[in-house]
C-alpha positions in Angstrom: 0.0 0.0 0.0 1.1 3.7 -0.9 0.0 6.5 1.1 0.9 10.6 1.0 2.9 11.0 4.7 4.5 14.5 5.3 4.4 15.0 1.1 6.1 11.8 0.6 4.6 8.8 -1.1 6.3 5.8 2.0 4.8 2.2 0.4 3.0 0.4 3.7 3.4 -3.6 4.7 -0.1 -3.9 6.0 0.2 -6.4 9.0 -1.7 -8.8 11.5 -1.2 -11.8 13.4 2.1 -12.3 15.2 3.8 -9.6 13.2 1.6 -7.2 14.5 2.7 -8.0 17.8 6.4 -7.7 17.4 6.1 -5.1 14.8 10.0 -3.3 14.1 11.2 -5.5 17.3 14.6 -7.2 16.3 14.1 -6.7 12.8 15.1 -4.8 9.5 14.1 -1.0 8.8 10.6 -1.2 7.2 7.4 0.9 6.9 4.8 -0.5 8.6 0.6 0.1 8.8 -1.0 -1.7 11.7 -5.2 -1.1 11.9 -6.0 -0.5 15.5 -9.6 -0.3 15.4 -10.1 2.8 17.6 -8.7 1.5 20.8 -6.0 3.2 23.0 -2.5 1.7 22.9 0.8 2.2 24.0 3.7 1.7 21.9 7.0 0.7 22.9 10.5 0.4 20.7 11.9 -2.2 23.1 14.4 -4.3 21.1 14.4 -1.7 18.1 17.7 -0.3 18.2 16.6 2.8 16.0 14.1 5.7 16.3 10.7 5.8 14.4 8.2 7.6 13.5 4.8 7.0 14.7 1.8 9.0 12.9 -1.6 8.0 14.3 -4.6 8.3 11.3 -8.2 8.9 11.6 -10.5 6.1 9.3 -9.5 8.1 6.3 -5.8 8.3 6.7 -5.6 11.8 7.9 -2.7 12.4 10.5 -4.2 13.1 13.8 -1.3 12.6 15.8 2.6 12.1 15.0 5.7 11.7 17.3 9.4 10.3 17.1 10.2 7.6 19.4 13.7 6.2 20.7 15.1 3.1 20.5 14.0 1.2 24.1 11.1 3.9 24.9 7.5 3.7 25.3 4.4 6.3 24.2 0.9 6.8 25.0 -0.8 8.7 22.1 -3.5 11.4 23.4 -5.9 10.3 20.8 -8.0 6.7 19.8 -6.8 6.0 16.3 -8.0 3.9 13.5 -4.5 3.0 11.9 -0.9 3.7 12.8 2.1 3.9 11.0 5.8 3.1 11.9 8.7 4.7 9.5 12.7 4.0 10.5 14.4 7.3 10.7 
């Protein structure tokens, strides 16, 4: 999937299951799009030894909330968001 971030065109891996759960944990630099259905999350970067980008979209992809997190923090986005996306720095 390709989607407009920041005036960029970043191509998406959609993802579920197990991969949802370990998302950019001890892996390669990739863009990821998880679908969060709404609910309120906190996202950590344990084991992802670079930062990331983290933009939180509304049901139509607009950006509602964005924020750069370190390798081995955590975050609590203010908002409920549909979708998030992780980029590598």
């Amino acid at each position: 999937m390709k989607l407009k971030i920041e005036g960029k065109f970043c191509s998406l891996k959609r993802v579920s299951g197990l991969t949802k759960f370990f998302g950019l944990m001890l892996s390669k630099k990739r863009n990821l799009l998880f679908e969060l259905d709404n609910k309120k999350i906190i996202v950590h970067s344990f084991f992802v030894f670079y930062p990331i980008k983290l933009y939180f979209l509304d049901e139509k992809f607009n950006v509602k909330e964005k924020t750069v997190l370190k390798p081995f923090w955590f975050y609590l986005p203010k908002i409920r968001a549909k979708y998030l996306i992780e980029i590598p720095v």
